[in-house]
C-alpha positions as CSV (number, residue, x, y, z in Angstrom):
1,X,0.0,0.0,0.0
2,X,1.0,3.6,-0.4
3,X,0.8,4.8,2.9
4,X,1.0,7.8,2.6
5,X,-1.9,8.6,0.6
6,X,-3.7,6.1,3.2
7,X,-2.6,8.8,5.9
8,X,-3.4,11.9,3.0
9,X,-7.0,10.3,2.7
10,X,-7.8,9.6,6.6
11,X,-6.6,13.1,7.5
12,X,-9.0,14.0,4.7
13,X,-11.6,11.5,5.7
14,X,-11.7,12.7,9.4
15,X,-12.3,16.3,8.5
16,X,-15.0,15.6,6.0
17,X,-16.8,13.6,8.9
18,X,-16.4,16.6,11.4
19,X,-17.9,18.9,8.9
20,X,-20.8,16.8,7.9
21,X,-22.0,16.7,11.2
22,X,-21.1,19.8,12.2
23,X,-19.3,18.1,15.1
24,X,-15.9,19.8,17.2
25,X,-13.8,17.2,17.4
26,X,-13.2,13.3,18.5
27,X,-13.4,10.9,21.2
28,X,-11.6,7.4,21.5
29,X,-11.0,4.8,24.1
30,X,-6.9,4.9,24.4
31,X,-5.9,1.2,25.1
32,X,-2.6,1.2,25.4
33,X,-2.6,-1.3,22.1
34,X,-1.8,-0.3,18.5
35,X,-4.9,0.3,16.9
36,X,-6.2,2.7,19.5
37,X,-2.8,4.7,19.5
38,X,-2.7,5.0,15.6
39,X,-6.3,6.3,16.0
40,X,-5.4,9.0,18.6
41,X,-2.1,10.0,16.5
42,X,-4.1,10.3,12.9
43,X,-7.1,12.1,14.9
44,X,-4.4,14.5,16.6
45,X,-2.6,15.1,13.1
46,X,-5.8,15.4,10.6
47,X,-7.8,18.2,13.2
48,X,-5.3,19.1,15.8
49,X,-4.5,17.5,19.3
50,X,-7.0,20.1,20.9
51,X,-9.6,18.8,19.2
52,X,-9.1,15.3,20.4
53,X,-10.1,13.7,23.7
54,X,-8.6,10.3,24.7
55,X,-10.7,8.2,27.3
56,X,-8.3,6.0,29.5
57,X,-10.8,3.5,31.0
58,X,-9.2,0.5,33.2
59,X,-10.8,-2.0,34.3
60,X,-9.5,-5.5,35.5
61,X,-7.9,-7.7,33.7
62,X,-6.4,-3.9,32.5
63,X,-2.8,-4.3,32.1
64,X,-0.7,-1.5,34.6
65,X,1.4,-1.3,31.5
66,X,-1.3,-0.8,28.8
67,X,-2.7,2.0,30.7
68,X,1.1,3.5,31.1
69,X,1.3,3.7,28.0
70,X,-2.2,4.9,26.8
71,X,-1.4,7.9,29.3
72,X,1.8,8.4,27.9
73,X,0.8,8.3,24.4
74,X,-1.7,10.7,24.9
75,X,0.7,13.1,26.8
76,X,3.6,12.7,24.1
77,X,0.4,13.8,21.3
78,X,-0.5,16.7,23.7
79,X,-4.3,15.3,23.9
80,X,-6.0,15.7,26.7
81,X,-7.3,12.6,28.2
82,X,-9.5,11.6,31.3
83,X,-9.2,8.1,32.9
84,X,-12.5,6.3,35.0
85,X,-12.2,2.4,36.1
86,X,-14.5,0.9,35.4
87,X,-14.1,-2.1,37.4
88,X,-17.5,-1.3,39.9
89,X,-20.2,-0.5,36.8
90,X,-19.3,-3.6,35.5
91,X,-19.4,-5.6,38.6
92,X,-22.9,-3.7,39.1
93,X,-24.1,-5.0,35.9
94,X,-22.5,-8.5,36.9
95,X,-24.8,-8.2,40.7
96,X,-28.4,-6.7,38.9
97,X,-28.3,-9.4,35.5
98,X,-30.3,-12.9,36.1
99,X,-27.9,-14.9,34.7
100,X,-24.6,-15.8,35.2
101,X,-21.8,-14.1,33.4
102,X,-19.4,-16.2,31.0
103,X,-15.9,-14.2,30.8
104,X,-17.3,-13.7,27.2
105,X,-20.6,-11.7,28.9
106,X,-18.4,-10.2,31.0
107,X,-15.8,-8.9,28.3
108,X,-18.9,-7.6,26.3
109,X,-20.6,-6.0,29.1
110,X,-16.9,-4.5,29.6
111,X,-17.0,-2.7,26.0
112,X,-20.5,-2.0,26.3
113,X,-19.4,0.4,29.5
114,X,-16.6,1.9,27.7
115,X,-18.7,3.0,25.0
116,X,-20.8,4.6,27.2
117,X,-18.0,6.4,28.7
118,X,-17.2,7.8,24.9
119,X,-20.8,8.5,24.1
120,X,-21.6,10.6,27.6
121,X,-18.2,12.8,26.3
122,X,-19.1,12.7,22.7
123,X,-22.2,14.4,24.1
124,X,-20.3,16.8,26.4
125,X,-18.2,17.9,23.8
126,X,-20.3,18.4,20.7
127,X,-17.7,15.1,19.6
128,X,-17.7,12.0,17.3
129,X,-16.8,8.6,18.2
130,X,-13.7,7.3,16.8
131,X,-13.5,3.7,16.3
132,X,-10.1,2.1,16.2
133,X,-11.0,-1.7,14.7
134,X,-9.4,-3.0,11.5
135,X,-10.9,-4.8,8.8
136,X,-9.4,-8.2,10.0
137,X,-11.5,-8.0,13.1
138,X,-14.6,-6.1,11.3
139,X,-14.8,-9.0,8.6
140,X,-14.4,-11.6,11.4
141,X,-17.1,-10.2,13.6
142,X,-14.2,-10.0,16.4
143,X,-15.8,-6.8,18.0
144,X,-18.7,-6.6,20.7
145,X,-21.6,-5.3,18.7
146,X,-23.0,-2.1,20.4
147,X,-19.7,-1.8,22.5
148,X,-16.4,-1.4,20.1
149,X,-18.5,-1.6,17.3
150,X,-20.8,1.2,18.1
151,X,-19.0,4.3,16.5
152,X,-19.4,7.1,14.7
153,X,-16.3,6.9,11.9
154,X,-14.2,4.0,11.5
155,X,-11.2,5.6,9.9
156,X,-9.1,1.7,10.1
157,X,-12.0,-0.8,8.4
158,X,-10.5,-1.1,5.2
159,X,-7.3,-1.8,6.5
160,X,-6.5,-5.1,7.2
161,X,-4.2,-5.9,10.9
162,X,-1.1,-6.7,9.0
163,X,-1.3,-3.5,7.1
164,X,-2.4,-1.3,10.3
165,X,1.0,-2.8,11.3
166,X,2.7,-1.5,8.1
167,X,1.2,2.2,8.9
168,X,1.8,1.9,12.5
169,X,5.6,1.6,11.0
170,X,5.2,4.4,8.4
171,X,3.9,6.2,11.1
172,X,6.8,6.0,13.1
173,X,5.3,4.7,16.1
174,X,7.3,3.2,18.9
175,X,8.1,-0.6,18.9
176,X,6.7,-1.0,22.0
177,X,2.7,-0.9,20.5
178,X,3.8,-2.7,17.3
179,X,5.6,-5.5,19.0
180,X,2.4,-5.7,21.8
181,X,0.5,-9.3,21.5
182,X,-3.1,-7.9,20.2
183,X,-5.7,-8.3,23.1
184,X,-8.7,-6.3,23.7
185,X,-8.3,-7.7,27.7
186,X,-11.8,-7.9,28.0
187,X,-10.7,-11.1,30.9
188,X,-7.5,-12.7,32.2
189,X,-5.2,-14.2,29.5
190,X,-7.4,-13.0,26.7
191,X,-5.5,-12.6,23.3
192,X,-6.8,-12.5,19.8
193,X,-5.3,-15.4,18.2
194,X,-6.1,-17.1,21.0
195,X,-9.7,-16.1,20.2
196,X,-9.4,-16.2,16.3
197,X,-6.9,-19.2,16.5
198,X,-4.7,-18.0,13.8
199,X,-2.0,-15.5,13.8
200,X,-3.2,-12.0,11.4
201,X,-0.7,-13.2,8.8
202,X,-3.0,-16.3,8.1
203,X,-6.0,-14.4,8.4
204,X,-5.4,-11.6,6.4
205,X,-4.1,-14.0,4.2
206,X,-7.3,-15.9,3.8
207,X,-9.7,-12.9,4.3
208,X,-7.8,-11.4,1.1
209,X,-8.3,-14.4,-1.0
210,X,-12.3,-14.8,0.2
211,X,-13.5,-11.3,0.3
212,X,-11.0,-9.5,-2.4
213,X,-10.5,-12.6,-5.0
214,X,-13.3,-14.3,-4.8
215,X,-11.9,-17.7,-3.7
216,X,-13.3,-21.0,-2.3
217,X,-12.3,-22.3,1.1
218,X,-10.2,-25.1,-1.2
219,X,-8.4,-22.9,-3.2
220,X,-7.5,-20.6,-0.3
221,X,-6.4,-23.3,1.4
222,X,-4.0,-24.7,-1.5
223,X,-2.5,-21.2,-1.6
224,X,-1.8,-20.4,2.3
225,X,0.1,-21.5,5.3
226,X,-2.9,-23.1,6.5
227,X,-5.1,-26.4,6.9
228,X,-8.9,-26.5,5.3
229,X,-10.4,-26.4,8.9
230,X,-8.4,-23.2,9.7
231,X,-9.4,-21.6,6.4
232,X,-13.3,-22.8,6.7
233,X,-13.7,-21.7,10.0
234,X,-12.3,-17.8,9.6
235,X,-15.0,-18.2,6.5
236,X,-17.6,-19.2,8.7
237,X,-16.9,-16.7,11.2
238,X,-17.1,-13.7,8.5
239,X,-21.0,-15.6,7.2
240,X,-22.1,-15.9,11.1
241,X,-21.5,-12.3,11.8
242,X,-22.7,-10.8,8.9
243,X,-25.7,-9.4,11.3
244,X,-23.0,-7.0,13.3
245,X,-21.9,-5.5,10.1
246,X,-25.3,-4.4,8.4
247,X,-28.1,-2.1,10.2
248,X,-31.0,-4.5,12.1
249,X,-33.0,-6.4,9.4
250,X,-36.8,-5.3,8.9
251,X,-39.6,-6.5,7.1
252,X,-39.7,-4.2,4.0
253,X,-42.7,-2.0,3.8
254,X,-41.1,0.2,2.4
């Protein structure tokens, strides 16, 4: 890719979003992981650091680390950011539901609160939503739907993770967020090829072949560093969450 009409066109992108909605500036969750800290660089470069608020939002399994260096990547932009935990509204929400909480209920519930958190400072602020996911996870469904996935511009979805990686590089960020294991540390131990069970390379690779060429699962699996059951599941997963990438189904009367 040309990266640097990739950065020319978000810049561009982000601006054109501000206008049409006649917005001030942006809001984004700041992890401490790579996605969320090229979002808050590109939003601070495209419109101005001012015009940027990062949201630091612990909670456990939250990493001391990660939330070092979400502070600190914030402070070396010059955005302002404002931290919560949000360890009690969660365990609230764990006391007040009927039923009990799998770590997966729990690490939605988790995104669900964060988003909150951006959309009560969106409000404040006369802000947009900036959503940091790629297209690896937005094809895969590998977002909670109404937590990360609720935004207002996804400035990353056409990217796939290996190339966020490449522009996290052009970028110049430090080696500390590209060389991070990707986790969104919604519970202990959490990782995302752990989840996926694949590392990005294979994904991407397959993803590419399904969604861009036009593939089937056996030629895709013929052409990649993967077995059949590898490359038919990441299909499957991209068909069974086709519902959190499209608006809620009605019955056409209109």
């Amino acid at each position: 890719m040309d990266y640097a009409r990739v950065e020319s066109r978000v810049h561009e992108f982000l601006r054109e979003r501000l206008d049409a909605a006649d917005a001030d500036g942006y809001v984004l969750g700041v992890s401490g992981g790579l996605d969320s800290a090229v979002g808050v660089r590109v939003a601070a470069d495209a419109i101005g650091a001012e015009n940027v608020t990062g949201l630091v939002l612990p909670g456990d399994p939250s990493s001391p680390e990660n939330m070092r260096d979400a502070r600190e990547r914030c402070d070396s932009l010059g955005v302002d950011y404002h931290e919560a935990d949000i360890s009690d509204l969660v365990a609230r929400f764990r006391d007040g539901l009927p039923h009990d909480f799998s770590e997966t209920t729990t690490g939605n519930v988790r995104a669900r609160a964060r988003m909150v958190f951006c959309y009560e400072e969106a409000n404040a602020t006369n802000s947009l939503v900036l959503g940091a996911d790629n297209r690896s996870e937005y094809e895969l469904g590998y977002f909670t739907k109404y937590g990360d996935g609720a935004v207002d511009v996804a400035p990353f979805a056409d990217l796939y993770k290996t190339e966020l990686y490449e522009f996290a590089e052009y970028l110049g960020l430090p080696e500390a967020f590209v060389e991070k294991t990707p986790t969104a540390e919604l519970w202990e131990g959490q990782t995302d090829e752990g989840e996926l069970g694949a590392p990005y390379e294979v994904i991407d690779a397959v993803l590419r072949r399904y969604l861009d060429r036009d593939r089937s699962v056996d030629e895709i699996a013929a052409d990649v560093d993967a077995d059949r059951d590898t490359v038919e599941r990441l299909v499957g997963l991209h068909e069974a969450t086709e519902h959190k990438r499209r608006r809620p189904p009605t019955p056409g009367l209109r």
